[in-house]
C-alpha positions in Angstrom: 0.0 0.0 0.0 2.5 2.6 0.8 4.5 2.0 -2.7 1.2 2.3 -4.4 0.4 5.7 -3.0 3.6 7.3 -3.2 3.5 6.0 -6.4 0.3 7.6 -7.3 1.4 10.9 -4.9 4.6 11.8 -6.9 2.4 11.1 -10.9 0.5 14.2 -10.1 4.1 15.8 -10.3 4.1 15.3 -13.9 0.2 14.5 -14.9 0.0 18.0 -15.7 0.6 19.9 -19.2 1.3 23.7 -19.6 2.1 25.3 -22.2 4.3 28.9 -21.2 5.1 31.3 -23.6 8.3 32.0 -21.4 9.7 28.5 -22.0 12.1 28.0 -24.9 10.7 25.5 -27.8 13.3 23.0 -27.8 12.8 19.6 -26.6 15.3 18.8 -23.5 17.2 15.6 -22.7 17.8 13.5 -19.4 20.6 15.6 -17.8 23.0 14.7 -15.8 25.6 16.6 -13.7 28.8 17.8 -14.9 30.8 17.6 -11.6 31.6 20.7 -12.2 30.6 23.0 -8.6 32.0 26.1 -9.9 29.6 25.9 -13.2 26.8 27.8 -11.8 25.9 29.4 -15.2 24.6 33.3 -15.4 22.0 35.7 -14.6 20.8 38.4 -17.3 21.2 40.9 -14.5 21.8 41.3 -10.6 19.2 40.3 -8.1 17.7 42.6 -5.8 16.0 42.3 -2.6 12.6 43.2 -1.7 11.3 43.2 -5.4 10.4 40.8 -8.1 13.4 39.8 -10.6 12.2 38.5 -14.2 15.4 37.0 -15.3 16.5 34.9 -17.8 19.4 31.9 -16.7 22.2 30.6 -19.0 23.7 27.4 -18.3 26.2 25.3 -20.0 26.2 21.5 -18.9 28.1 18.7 -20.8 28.4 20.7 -24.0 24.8 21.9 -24.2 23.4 25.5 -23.5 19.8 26.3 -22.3 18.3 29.4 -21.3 15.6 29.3 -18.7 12.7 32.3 -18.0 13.0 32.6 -14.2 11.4 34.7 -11.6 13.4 35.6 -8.2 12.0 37.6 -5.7 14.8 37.9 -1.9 13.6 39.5 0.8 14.9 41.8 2.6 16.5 40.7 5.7 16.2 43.6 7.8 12.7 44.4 7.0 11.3 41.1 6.3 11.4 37.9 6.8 9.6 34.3 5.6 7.6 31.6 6.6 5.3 28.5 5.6 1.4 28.7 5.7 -0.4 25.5 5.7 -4.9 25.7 5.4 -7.4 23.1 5.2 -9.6 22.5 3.4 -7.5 23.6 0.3 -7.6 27.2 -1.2 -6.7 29.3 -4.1 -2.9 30.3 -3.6 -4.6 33.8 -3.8 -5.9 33.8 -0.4 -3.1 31.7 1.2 -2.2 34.7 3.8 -0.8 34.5 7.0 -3.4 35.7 9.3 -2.0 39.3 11.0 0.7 39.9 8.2 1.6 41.9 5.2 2.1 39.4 3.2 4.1 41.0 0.1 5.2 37.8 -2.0 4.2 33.9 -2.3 4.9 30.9 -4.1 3.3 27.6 -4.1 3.8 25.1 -1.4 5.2 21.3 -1.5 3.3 18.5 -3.8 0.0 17.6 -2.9 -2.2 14.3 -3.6 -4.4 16.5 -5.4 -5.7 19.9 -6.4 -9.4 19.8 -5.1 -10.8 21.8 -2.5 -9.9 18.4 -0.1 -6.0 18.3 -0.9 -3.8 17.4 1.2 0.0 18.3 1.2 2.5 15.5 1.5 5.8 15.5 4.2 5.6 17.5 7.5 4.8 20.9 8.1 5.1 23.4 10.9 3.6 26.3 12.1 2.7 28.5 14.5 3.3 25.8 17.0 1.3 23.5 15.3 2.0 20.2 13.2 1.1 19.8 9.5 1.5 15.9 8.2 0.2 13.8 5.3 2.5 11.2 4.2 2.9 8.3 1.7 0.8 6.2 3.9 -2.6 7.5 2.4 -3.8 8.6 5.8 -6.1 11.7 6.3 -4.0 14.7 7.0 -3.7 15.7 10.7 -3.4 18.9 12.6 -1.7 17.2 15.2 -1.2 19.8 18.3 -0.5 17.6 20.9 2.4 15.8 20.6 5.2 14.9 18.4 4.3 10.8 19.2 1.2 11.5 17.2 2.7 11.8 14.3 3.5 9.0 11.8 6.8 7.8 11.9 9.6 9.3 8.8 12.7 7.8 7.3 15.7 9.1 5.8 13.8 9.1 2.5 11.0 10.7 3.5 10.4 14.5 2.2 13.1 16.8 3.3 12.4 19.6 6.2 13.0 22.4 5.3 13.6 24.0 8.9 13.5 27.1 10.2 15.5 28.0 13.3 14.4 30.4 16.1 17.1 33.2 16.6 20.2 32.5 18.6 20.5 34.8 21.3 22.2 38.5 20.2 21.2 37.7 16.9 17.7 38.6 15.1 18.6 36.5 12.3 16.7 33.3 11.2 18.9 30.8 10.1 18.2 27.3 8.2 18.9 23.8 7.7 17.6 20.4 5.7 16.5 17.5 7.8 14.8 14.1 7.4 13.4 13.3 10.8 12.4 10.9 12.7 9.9 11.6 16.0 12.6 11.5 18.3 14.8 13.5 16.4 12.2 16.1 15.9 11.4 15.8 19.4 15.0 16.7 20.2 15.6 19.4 17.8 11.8 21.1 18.4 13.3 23.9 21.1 15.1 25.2 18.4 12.8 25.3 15.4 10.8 28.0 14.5 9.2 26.9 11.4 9.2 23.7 9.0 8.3 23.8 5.2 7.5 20.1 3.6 9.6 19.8 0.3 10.3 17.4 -2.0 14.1 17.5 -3.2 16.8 18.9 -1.2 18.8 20.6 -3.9 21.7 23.1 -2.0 22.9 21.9 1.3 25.7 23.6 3.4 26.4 26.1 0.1 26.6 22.9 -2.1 24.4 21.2 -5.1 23.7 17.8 -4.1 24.2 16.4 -7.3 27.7 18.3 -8.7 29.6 16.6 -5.6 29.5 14.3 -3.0 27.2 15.9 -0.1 26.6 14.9 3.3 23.9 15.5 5.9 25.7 16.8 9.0 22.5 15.7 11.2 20.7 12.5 10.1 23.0 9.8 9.7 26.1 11.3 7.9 24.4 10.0 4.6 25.1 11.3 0.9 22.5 13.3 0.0 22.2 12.3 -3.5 24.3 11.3 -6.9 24.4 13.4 -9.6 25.8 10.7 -12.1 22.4 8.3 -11.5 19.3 9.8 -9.8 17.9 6.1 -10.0 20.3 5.1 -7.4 18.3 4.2 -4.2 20.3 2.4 -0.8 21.1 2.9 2.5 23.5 5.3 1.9 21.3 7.9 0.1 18.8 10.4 1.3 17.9 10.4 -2.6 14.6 8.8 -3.2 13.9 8.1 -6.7 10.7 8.4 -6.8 10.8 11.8 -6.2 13.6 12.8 -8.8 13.8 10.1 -11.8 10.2 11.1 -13.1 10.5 14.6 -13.7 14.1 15.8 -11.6 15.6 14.8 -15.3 14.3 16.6 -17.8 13.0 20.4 -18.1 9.6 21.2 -16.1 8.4 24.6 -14.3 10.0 24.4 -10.9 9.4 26.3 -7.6 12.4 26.3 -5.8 12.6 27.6 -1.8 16.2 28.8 -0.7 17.9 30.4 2.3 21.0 32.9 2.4 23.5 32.9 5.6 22.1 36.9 6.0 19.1 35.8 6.7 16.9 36.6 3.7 14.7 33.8 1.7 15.2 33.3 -1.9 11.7 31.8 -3.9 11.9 30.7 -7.3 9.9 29.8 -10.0 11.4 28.7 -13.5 10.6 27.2 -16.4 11.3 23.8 -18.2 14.2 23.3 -16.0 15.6 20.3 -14.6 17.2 19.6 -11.0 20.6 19.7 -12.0 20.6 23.2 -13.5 17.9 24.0 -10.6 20.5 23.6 -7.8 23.2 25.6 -9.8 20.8 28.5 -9.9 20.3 28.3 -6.3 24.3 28.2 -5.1 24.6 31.1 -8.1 22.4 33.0 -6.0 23.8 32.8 -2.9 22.0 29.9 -0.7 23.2 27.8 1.9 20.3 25.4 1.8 17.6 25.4 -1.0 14.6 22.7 -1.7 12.2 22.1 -4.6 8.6 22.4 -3.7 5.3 21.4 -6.2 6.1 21.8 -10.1 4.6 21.7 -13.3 0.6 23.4 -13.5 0.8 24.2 -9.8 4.3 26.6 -10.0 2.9 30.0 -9.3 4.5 33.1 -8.1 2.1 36.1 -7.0 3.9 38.8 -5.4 2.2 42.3 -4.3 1.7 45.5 -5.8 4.5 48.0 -4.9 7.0 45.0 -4.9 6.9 43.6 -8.7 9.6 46.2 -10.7 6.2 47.7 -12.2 5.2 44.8 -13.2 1.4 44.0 -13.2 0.8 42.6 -9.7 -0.7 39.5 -8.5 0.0 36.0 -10.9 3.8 36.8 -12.5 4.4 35.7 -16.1 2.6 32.7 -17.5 3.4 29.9 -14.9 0.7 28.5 -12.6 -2.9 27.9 -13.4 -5.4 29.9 -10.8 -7.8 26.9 -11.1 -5.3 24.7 -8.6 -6.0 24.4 -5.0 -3.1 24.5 -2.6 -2.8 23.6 1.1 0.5 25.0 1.9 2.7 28.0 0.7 5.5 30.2 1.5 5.2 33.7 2.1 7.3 36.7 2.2 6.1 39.5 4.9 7.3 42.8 6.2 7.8 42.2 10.0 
């Protein structure tokens, strides 16, 4: 049963069709890493923070160059900072808010086992002191505030955290990590956290793609993170779960990526007809120390606020997403 509905969980990840005016024409192949860390490709121009960035990213990888429409929006650390907002039942990523906020950008959360008004998002979320899980076990989701022993148990495959921490003392400044928990690691590293987005690919971890070198978890095992050279590789010595990354991780689809920089700020993504590979060079090119793929495909969607987009009409940017989707989760960019 639980192959059979993560099976059925991770096709929505690529049961969808959209066609983006962005996205280049050309058909792309299975890619594969270059080994190459210091290949992180270019930006048509700098990055700012606190607006919307309509880019376009060149990369070279084993011979071949691709240009990818991307959309970028940092905050700002000092003004603003970011967090995950999980509803139920499902709503329109319009009115994904969090409640008492000025919510001034969003993106779409992690993948869901649907896009109806009842869908549910897989991995584990947290929020507001309050737990967020549906996993691969088919199981209605749960607001679980009571405990952390009523939640269903995770594996070193399971979808990465992508945590949050609580400011050390002196320091206003939110800093982040990647873990795959289990309940009594979570229950040990729970003091610390402030918030904890569901994902489904760790991409950047410690400054580092996954996939150009060999990358290890400094929390859950010591475990490689994943291999570059074959992401059908799945053992007891990889977080990689194919599942998640041979389907569509290969070849170009719209991606919403979720990243962290050592100042503080947040760093959301959405791109188009990209794979993983060239994904996590984007996100060490701009500056993360740990960075995640959330939901792809028809449910990548960027709105970002008027004020904030670069003049740019506010609300749905570019031609990625479809408003007729349903999300449970997001993650939001605020002023504090």
């Amino acid at each position: 049963m639980k192959k059979i509905i993560f099976k059925k969980a991770i096709a929505l990840l690529t049961s969808f069709v959209l066609v983006i005016s962005l996205c280049l024409t050309q058909a792309y192949a299975a890619v594969t890493t270059d080994g190459n860390p210091s290949n992180v490709g270019t930006l048509s121009d700098n990055t700012i923070y606190n607006y919307l960035n309509i880019r376009t990213y060149t990369l070279t990888l084993n011979g071949v160059t691709n240009s990818y429409p991307v959309e970028i929006f940092k905050s700002n650390p000092s003004t603003q900072s970011g967090s995950p907002f999980f509803v139920s039942p499902a709503a329109t990523l319009v009115t994904l808010n969090i409640p008492n906020k000025t919510v001034i950008a969003k993106v779409n959360g992690n993948v869901q086992n649907g896009y109806g008004t009842v869908a549910q998002v897989l991995g584990l979320g947290y929020f507001n002191g309050v737990f967020y899980q549906n996993g691969i076990w088919g199981q209605t989701a749960q607001k679980i505030t009571s405990n952390i022993s009523d939640l269903l148990e995770m594996d070193f495959q399971f979808f990465p955290c992508f945590v949050i921490k609580k400011p050390v003392q002196g320091s206003t400044i939110k800093t982040a990590t990647i873990r795959w928990f289990t309940k009594k690691t979570l229950a040990d590293a729970l003091p610390s956290i402030d918030t904890i987005m569901p994902s489904t690919n760790c991409l950047v971890y410690n400054g580092k793609s996954v996939f150009d070198q060999a990358v290890y978890d400094t929390s859950d095992g010591g475990l490689r993170i994943a291999d570059g050279s074959d992401l059908t590789l799945k053992n007891s010595t990889l977080h990689n779960n194919p599942g998640t990354t041979v389907d569509s991780g290969k070849s170009g689809n719209n991606r919403t990526f979720l990243g962290h920089k050592q100042d503080g700020s947040f760093v959301m993504v959405v791109a188009g007809n990209m794979d993983f590979v060239s994904g996590a060079k984007l996100m060490v090119k701009l500056g993360c120390d740990y960075a995640v793929n959330l939901d792809g495909d028809g449910a990548s969607q960027m709105r970002v606020a008027s004020g904030y987009t670069n003049n740019a009409p506010a609300g749905r940017i570019g031609s990625f997403g479809n408003d007729s989707y349903t999300y449970q989760s997001c993650f939001c960019i605020y002023n504090n």
